[in-house]
ChimeraX commands (.cxc) that place a marker at each C-alpha (Angstrom):
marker #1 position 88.78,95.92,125.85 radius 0.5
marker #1 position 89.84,98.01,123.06 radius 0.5
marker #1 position 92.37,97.48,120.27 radius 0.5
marker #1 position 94.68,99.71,118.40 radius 0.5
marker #1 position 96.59,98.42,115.19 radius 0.5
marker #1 position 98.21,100.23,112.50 radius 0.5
marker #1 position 97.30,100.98,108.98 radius 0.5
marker #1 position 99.06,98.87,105.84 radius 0.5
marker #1 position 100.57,100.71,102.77 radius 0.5
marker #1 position 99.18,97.34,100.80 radius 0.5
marker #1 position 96.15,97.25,99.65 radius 0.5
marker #1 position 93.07,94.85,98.56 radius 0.5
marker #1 position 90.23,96.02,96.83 radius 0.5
marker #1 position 89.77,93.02,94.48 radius 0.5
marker #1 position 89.28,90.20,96.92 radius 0.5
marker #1 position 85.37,89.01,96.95 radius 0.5
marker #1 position 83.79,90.08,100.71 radius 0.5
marker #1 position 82.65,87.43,103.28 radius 0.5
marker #1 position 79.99,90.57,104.61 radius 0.5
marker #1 position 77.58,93.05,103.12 radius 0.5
marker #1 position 77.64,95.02,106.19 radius 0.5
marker #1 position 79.50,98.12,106.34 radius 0.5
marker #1 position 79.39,101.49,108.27 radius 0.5
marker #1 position 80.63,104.98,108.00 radius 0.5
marker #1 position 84.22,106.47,109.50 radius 0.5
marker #1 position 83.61,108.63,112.39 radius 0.5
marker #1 position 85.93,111.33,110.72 radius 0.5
marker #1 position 85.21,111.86,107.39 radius 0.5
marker #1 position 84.91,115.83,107.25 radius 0.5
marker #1 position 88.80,115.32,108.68 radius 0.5
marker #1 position 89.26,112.93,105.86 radius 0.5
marker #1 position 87.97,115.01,102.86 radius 0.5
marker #1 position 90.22,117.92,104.50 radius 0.5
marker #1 position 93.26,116.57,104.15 radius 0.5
marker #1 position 92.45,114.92,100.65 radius 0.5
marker #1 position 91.69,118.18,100.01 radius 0.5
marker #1 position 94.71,119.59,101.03 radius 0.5
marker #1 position 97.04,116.86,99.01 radius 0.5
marker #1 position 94.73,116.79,96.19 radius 0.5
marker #1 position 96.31,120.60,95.56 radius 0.5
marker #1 position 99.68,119.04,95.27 radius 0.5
marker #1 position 102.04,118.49,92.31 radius 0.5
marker #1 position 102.98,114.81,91.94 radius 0.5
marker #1 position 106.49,115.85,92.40 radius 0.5
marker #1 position 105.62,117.31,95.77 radius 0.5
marker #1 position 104.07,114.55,97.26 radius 0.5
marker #1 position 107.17,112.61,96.07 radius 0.5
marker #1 position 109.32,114.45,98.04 radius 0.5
marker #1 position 106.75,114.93,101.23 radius 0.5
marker #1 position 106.04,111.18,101.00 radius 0.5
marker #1 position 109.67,109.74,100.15 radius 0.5
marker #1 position 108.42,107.57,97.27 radius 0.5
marker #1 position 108.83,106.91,94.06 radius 0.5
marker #1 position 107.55,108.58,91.10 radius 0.5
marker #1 position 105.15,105.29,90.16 radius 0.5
marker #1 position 103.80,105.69,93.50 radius 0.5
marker #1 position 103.48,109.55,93.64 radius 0.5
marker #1 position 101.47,109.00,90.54 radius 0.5
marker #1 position 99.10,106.28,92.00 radius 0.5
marker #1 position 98.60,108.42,95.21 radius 0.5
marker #1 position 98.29,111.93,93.03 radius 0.5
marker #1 position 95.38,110.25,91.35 radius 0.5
marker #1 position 93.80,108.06,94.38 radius 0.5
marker #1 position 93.39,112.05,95.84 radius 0.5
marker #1 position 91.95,113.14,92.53 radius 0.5
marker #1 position 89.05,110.62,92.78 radius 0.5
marker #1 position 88.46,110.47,96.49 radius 0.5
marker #1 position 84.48,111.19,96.51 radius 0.5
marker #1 position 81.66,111.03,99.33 radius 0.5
marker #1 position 80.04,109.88,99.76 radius 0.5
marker #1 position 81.06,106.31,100.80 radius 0.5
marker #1 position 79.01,103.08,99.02 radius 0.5
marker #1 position 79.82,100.14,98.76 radius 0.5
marker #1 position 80.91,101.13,95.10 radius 0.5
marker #1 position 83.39,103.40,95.66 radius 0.5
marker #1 position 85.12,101.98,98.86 radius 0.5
marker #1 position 85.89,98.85,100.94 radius 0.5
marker #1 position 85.74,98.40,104.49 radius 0.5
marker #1 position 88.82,99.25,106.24 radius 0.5
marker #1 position 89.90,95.37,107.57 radius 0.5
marker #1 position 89.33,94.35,104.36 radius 0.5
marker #1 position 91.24,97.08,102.45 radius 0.5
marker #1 position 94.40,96.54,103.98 radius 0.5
marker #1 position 96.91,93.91,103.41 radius 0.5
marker #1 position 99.86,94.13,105.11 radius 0.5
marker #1 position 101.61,91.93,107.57 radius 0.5
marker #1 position 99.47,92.70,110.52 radius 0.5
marker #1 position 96.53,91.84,108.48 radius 0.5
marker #1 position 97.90,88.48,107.26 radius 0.5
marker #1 position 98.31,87.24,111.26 radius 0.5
marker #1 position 94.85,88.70,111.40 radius 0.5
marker #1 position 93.46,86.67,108.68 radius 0.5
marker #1 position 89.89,88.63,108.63 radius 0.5
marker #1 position 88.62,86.21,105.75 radius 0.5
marker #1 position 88.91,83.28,107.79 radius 0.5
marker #1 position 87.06,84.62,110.98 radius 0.5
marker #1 position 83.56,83.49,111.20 radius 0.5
marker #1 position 80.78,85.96,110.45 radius 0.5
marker #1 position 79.21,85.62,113.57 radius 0.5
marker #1 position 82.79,87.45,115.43 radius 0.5
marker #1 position 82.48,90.26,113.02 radius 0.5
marker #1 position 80.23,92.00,115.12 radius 0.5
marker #1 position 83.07,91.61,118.50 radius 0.5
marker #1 position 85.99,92.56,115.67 radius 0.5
marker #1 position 83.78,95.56,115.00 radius 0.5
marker #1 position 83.52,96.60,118.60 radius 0.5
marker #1 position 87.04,95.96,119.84 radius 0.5
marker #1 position 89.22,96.61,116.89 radius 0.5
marker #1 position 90.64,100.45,116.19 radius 0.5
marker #1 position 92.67,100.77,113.13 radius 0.5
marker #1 position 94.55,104.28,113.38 radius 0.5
marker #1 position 95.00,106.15,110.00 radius 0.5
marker #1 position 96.82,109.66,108.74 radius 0.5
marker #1 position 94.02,110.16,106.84 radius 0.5
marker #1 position 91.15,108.55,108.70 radius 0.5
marker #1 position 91.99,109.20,112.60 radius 0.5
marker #1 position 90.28,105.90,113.50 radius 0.5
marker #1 position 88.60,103.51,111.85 radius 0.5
marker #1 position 86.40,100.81,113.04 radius 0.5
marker #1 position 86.71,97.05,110.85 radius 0.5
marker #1 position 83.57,97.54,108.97 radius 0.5
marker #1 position 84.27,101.35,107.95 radius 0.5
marker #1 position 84.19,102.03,104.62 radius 0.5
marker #1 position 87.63,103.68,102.92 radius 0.5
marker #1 position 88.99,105.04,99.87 radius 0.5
marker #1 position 92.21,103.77,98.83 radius 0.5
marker #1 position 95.13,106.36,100.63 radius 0.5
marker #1 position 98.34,106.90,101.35 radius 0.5
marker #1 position 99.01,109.26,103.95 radius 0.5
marker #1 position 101.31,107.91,107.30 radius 0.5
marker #1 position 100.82,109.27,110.31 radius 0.5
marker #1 position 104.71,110.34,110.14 radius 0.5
marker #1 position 104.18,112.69,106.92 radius 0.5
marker #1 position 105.06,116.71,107.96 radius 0.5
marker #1 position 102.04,117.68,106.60 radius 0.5
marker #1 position 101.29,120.96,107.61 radius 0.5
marker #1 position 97.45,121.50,108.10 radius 0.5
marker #1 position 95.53,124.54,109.44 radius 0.5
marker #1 position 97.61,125.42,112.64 radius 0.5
marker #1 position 99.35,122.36,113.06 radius 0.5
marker #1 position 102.60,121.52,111.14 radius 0.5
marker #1 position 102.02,117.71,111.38 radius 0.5
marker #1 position 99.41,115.49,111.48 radius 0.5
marker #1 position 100.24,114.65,115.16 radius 0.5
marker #1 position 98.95,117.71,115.61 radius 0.5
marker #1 position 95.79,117.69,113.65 radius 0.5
marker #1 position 94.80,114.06,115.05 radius 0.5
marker #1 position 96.11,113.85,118.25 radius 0.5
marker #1 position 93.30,115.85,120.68 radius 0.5
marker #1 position 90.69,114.21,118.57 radius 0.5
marker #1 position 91.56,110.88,118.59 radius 0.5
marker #1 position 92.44,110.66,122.22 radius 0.5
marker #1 position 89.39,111.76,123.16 radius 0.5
marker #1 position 87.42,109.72,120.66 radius 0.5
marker #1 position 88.96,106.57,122.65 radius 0.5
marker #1 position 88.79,107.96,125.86 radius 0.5
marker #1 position 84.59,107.86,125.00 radius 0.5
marker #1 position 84.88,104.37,124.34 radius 0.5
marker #1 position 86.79,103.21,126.92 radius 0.5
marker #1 position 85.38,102.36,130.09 radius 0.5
marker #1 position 86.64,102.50,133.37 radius 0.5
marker #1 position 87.41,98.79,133.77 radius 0.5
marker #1 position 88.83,98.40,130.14 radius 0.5
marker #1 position 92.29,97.77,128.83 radius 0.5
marker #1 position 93.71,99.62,125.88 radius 0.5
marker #1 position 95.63,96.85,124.14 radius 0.5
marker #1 position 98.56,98.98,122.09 radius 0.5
marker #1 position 99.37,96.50,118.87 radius 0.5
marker #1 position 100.16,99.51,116.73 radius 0.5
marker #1 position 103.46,100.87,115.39 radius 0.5
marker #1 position 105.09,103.49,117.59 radius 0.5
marker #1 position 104.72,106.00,114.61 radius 0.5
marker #1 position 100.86,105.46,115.44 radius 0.5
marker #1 position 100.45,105.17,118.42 radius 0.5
marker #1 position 102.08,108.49,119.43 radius 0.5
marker #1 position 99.12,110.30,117.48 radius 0.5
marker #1 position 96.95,109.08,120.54 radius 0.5
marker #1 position 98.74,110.99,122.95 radius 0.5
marker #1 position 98.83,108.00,125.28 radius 0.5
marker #1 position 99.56,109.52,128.49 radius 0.5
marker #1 position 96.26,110.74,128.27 radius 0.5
marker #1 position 94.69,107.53,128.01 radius 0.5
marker #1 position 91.93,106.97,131.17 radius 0.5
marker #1 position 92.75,103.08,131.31 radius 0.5
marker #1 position 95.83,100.85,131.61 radius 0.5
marker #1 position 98.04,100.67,128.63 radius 0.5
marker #1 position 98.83,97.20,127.54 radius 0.5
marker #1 position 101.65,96.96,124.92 radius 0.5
marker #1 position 102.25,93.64,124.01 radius 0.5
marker #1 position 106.33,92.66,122.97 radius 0.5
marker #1 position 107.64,90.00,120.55 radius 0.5
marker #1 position 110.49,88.84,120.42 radius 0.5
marker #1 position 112.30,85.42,118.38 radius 0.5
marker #1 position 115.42,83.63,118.60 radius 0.5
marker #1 position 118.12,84.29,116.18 radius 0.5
marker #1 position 121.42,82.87,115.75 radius 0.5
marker #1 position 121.00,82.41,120.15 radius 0.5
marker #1 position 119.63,85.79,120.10 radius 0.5
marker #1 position 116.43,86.98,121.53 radius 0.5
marker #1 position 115.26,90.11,119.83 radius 0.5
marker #1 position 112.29,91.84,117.89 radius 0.5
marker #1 position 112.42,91.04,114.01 radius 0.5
marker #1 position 109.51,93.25,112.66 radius 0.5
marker #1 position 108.36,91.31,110.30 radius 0.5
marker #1 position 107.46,88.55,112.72 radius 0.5
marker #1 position 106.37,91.04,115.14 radius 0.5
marker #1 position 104.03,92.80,113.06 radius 0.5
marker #1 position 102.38,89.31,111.81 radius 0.5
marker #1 position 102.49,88.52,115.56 radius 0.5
marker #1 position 100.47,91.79,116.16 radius 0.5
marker #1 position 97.27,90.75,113.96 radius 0.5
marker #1 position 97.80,87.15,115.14 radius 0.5
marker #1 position 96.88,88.94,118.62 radius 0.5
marker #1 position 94.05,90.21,117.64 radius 0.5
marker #1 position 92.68,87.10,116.42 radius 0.5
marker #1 position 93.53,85.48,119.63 radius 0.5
marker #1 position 91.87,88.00,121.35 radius 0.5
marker #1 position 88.44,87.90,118.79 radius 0.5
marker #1 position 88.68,84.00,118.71 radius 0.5
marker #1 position 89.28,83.72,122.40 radius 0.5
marker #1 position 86.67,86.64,123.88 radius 0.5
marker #1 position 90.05,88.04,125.87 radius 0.5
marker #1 position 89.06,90.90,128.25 radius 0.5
marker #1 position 91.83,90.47,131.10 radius 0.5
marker #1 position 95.69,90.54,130.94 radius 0.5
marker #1 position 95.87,87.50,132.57 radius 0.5
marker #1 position 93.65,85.91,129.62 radius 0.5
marker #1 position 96.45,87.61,127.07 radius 0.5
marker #1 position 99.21,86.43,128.52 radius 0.5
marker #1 position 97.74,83.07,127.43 radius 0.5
marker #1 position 98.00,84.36,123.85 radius 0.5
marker #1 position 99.97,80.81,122.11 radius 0.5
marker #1 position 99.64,81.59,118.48 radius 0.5
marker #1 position 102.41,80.85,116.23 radius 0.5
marker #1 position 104.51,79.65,118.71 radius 0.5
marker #1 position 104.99,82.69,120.62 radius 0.5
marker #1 position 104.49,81.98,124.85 radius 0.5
marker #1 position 104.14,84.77,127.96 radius 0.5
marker #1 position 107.69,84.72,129.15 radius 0.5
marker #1 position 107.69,86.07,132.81 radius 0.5
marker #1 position 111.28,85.88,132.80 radius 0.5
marker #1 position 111.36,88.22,129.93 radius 0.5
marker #1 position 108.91,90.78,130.79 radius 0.5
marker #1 position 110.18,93.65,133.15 radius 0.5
marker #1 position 107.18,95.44,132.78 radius 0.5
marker #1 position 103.76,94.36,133.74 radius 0.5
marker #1 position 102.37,96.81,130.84 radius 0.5
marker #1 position 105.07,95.26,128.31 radius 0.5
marker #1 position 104.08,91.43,128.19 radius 0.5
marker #1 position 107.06,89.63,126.66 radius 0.5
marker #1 position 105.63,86.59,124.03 radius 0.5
marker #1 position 108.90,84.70,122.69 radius 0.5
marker #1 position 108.97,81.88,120.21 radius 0.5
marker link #1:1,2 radius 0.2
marker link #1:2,3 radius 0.2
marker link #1:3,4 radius 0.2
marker link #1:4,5 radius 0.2
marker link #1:5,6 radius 0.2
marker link #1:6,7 radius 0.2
marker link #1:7,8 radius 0.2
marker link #1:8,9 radius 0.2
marker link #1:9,10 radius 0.2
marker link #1:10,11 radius 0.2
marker link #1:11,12 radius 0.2
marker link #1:12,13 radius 0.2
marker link #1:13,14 radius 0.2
marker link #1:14,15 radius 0.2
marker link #1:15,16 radius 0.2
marker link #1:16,17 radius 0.2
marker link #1:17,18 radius 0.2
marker link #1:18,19 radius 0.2
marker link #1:19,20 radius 0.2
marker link #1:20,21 radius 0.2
marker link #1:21,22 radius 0.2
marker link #1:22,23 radius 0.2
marker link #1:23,24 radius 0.2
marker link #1:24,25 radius 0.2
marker link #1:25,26 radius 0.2
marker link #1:26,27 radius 0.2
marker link #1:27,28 radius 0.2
marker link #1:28,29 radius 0.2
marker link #1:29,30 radius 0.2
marker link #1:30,31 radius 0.2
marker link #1:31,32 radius 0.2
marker link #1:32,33 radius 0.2
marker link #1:33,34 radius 0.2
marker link #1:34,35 radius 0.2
marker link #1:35,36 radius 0.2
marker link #1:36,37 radius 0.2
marker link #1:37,38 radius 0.2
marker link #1:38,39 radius 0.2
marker link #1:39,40 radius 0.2
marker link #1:40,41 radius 0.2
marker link #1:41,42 radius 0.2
marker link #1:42,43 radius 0.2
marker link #1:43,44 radius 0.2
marker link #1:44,45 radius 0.2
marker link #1:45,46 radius 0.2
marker link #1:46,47 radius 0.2
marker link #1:47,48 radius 0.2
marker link #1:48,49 radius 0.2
marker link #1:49,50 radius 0.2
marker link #1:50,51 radius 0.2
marker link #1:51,52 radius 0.2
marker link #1:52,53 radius 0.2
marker link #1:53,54 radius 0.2
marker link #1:54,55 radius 0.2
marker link #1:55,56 radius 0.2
marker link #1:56,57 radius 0.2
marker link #1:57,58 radius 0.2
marker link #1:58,59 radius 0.2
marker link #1:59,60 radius 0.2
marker link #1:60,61 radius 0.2
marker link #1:61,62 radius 0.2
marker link #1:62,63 radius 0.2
marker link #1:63,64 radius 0.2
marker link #1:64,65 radius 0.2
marker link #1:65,66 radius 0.2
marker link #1:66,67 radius 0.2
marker link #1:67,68 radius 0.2
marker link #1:68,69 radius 0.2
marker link #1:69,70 radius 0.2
marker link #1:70,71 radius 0.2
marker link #1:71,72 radius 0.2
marker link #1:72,73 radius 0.2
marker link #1:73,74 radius 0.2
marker link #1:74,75 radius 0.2
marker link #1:75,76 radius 0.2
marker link #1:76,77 radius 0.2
marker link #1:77,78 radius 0.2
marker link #1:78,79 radius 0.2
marker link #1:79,80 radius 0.2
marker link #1:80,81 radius 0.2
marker link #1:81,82 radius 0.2
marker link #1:82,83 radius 0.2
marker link #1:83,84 radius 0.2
marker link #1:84,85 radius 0.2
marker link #1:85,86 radius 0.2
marker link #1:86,87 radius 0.2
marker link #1:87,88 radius 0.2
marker link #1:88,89 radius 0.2
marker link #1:89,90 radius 0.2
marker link #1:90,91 radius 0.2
marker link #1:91,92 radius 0.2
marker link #1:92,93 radius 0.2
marker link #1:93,94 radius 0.2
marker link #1:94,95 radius 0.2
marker link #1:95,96 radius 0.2
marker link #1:96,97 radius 0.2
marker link #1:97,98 radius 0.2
marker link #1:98,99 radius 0.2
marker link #1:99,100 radius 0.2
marker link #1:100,101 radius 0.2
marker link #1:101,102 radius 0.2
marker link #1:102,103 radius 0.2
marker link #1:103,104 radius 0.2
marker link #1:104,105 radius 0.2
marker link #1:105,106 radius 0.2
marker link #1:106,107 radius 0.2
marker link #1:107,108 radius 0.2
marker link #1:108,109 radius 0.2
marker link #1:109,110 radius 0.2
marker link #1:110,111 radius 0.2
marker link #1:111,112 radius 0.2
marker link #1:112,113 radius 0.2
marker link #1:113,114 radius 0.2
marker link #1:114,115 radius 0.2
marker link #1:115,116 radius 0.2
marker link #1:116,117 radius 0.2
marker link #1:117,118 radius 0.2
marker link #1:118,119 radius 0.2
marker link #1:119,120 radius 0.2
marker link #1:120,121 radius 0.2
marker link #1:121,122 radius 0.2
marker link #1:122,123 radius 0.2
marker link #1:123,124 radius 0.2
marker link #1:124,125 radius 0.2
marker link #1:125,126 radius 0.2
marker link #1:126,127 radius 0.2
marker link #1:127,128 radius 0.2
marker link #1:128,129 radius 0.2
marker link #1:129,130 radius 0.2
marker link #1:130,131 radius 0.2
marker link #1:131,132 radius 0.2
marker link #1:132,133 radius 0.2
marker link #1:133,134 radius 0.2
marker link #1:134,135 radius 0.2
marker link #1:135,136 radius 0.2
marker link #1:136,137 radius 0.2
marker link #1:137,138 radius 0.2
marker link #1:138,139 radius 0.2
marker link #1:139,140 radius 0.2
marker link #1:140,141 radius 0.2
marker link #1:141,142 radius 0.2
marker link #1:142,143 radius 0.2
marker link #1:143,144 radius 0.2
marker link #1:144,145 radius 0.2
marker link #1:145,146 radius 0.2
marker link #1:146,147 radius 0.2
marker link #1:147,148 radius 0.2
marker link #1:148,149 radius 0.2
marker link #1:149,150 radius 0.2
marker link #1:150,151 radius 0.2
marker link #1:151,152 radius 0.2
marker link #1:152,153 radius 0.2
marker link #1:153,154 radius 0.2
marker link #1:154,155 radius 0.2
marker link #1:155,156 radius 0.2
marker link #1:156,157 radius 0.2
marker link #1:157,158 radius 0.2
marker link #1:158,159 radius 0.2
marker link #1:159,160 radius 0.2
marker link #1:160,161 radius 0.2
marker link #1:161,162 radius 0.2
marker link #1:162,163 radius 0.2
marker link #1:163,164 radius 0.2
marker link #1:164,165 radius 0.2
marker link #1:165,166 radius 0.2
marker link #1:166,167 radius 0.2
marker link #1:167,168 radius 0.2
marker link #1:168,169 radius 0.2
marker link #1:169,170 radius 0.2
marker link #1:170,171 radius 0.2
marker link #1:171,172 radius 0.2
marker link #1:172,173 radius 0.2
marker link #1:173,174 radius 0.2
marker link #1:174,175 radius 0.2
marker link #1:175,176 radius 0.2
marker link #1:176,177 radius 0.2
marker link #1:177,178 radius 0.2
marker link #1:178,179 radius 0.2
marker link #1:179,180 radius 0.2
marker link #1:180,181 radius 0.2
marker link #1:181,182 radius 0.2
marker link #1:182,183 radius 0.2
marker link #1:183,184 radius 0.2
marker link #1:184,185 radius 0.2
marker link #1:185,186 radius 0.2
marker link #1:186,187 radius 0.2
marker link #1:187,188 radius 0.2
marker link #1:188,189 radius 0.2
marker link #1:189,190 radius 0.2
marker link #1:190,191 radius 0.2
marker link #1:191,192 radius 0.2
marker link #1:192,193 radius 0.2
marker link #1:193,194 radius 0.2
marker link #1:194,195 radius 0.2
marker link #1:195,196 radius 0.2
marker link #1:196,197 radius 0.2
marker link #1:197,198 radius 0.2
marker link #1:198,199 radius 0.2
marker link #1:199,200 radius 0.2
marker link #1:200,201 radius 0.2
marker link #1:201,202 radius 0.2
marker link #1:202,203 radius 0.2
marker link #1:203,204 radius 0.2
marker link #1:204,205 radius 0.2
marker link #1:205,206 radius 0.2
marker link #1:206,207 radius 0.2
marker link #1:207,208 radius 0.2
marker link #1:208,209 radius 0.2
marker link #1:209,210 radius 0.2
marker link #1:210,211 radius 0.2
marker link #1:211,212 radius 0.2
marker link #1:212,213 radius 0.2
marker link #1:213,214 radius 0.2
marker link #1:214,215 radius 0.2
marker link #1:215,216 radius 0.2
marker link #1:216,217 radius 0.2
marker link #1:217,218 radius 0.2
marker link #1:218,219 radius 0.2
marker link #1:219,220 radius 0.2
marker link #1:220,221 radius 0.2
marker link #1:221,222 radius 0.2
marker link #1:222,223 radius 0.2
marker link #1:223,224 radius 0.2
marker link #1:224,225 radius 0.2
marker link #1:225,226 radius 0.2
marker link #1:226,227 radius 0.2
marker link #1:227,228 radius 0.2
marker link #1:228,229 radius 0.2
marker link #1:229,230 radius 0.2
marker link #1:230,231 radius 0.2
marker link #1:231,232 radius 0.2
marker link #1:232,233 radius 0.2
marker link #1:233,234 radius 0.2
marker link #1:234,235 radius 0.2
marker link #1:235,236 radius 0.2
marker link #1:236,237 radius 0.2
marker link #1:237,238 radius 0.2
marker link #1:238,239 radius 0.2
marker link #1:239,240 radius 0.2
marker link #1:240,241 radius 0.2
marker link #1:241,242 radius 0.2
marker link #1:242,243 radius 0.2
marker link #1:243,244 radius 0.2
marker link #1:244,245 radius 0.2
marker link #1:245,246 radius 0.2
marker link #1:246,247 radius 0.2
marker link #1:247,248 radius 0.2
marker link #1:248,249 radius 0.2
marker link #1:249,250 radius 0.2
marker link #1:250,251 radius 0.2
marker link #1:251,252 radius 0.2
marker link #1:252,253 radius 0.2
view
């Protein structure tokens, strides 16, 4: 079983590390490509390419400045430690016990604009750079374009025949994979929470409820989607009565 999750835009790069083990992303001549490319640009341009603010052009203007390889434990952090955001808090990396780093490692794919994929332990440079951003780059006028062979095929390596892809990434994301070209079943898990008598998806809780799925399946040694569908965290249950697609698992709380 394989996992796909999306980046954060929040970052940690302060926080002490539970490991001293790292390793190195499988794309990094990609990487220093496009830095390259948006280290050429103004800070106003990559306020108006990005849709941020002019605080956060000039944080990202600089973070391409100093991007620098190689990779040490110095200059970067690895990835599932680097980010921060709401996936990553139902993940809850610094609570899981050393000894499941080395299934997190294997299972876990974090997609990236500017890294392709990255594995838990890869090392990164702080970034900015979603997947969504109409970055033109050689002959491609997005970075769909740029990642999406490469990364498709980098999965399809790793996948064997009688794996599941588990999809727990954004839909921006997951698009760059091309997933009809996937060589195993698709699994994309669905969460939904009552509200005012409701039942519908509130990102927030879905995105917690995303990392909170990988934990379950890290904690739990999940390799079937029978075994998912037992996923319980938070208070989200399998609802068969909910789910009108086998490939689309329905978890409400």
């Amino acid at each position: 079983m394989k996992i796909v999750i999306s980046p954060a835009k929040s970052l940690d790069f302060e926080s002490k590390l539970p490991t001293k083990i790292t390793t190195q992303p499988m794309f990094l001549e990609q990487a220093q490509l496009l830095n390259d490319k948006m280290a050429s640009k103004s800070k106003n341009v990559i306020k108006e390419l990005m849709g941020i603010s002019d605080k956060l052009a000039e944080l990202n203007y600089q973070r391409y400045q100093d991007f620098s390889l190689p990779f040490t434990k110095e200059n970067a952090r690895p990835a599932v430690y680097a980010f921060s955001g709401d996936v990553y808090i139902g993940l809850d990396v610094n609570s899981l016990p050393v000894e499941k780093l080395e299934v997190l490692q294997d299972k876990l794919r974090i997609l990236s604009g500017m890294y392709g994929i990255l594995r838990p332990l890869d090392l990164m440079q702080a970034y900015r750079l979603e997947m969504g951003t109409a970055l033109a780059i050689n002959q491609n006028k997005n970075l769909y374009g740029f990642w999406g062979a490469t990364l498709t095929n980098a999965l399809n390596d790793e996948l064997k025949e009688d794996e599941l892809l588990i999809n727990l990434a954004s839909k921006e994301y997951f698009k760059a994979i091309q997933p009809k070209k996937i060589n195993v079943p698709v699994i994309s898990p669905v969460f939904k929470d009552y509200k005012n008598g409701t039942l519908k998806i509130i990102s927030f809780f879905a995105k917690k409820a995303r990392g909170s799925m990988v934990r379950y399946i890290i904690d739990d040694d999940v390799e079937t989607l029978e075994e998912l569908k037992g996923f319980n965290y938070d208070g989200y249950g399998f609802s068969e009565e909910f789910t009108l697609n086998e490939n689309e698992p329905v978890f409400v709380r």
